[in-house]
N, C-alpha and C positions, 0 to 999 in steps of 0.2 A: 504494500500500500504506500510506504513513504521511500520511495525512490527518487533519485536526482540523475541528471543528467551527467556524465563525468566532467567536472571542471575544465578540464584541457577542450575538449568535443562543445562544452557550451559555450567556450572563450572562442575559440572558431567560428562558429557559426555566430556569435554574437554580432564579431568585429568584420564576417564576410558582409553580415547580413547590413550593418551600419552603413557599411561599404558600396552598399546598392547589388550585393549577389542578389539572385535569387535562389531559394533554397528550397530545395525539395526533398521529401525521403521517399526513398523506393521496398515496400515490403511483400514479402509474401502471406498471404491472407487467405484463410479457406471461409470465412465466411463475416457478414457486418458488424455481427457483435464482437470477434478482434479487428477488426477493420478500427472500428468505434472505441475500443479501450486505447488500442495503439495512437489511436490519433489525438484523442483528450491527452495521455499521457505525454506525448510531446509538445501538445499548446498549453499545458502546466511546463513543461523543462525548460522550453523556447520561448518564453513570453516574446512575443509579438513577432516572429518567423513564423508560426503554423497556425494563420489562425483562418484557412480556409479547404474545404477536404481536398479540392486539388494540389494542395502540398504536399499531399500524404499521398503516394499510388501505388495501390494496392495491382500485385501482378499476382497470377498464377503459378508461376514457378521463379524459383530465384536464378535462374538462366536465361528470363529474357531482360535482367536490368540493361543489359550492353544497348537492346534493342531498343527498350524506351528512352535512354539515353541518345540515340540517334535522331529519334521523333522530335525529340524535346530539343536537341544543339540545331536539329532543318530549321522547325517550326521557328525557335526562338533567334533564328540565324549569328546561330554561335560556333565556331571550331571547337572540334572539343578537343586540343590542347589547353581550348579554356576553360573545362570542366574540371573540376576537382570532384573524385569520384573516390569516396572512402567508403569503406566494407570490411567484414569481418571474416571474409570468405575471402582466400590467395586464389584460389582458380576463377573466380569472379573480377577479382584485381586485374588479375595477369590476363584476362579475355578485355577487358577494359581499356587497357594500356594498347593491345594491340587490334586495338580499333582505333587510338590514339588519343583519349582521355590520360589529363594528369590521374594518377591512381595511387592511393596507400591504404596498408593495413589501417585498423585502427588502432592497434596499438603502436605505429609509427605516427600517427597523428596525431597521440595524447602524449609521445616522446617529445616530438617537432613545437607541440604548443604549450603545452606545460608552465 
């Protein structure tokens, strides 16, 4: 129930977010009621980065983040060398990277921002 966000990951996205990122999370989700906890739980960690459901996208399998990822850098016409793409999954990384998204673990992102 009282969880936080890790300090290093909320210092990040704080200072992207200030920055004019825009910030999205990509999960995998089998139905709306974690759809709906996931996403309260991070407009409680994020205050004022997730406060709309299209922040939060919900996928069916955690192998197509690369894919939405491509959607999202067309749509929003972005290179995704200018994506930062952090994940807790190395074969997700490494499929990431060689699409050309910046890419790191998250525990290199809570080393890097700390």
């Amino acid at each position: 129930i009282h969880c936080s966000a890790p300090t290093a990951i909320k210092a990040l996205v704080d200072k992207l977010s200030e920055n004019g990122a825009k910030i999205y999370g990509l999960t995998e989700c089998s139905n709306s009621f974690e759809y709906n906890a996931k996403f309260n739980r991070l407009r409680e960690c994020y205050e004022n980065v997730f406060q709309h459901h299209g922040d939060l996208i919900s996928i069916d399998s955690r192998h197509k983040k690369v894919l939405i990822m491509e959607f999202l850098a067309e749509r929003e016409h972005i290179d995704p060398e200018n994506i930062l793409f952090v994940d807790d999954s190395y074969q997700e990384i490494m499929e990431a990277f060689d699409h050309g998204f910046y890419s790191m673990h998250t525990t290199e992102a809570m080393e890097r921002f700390s």
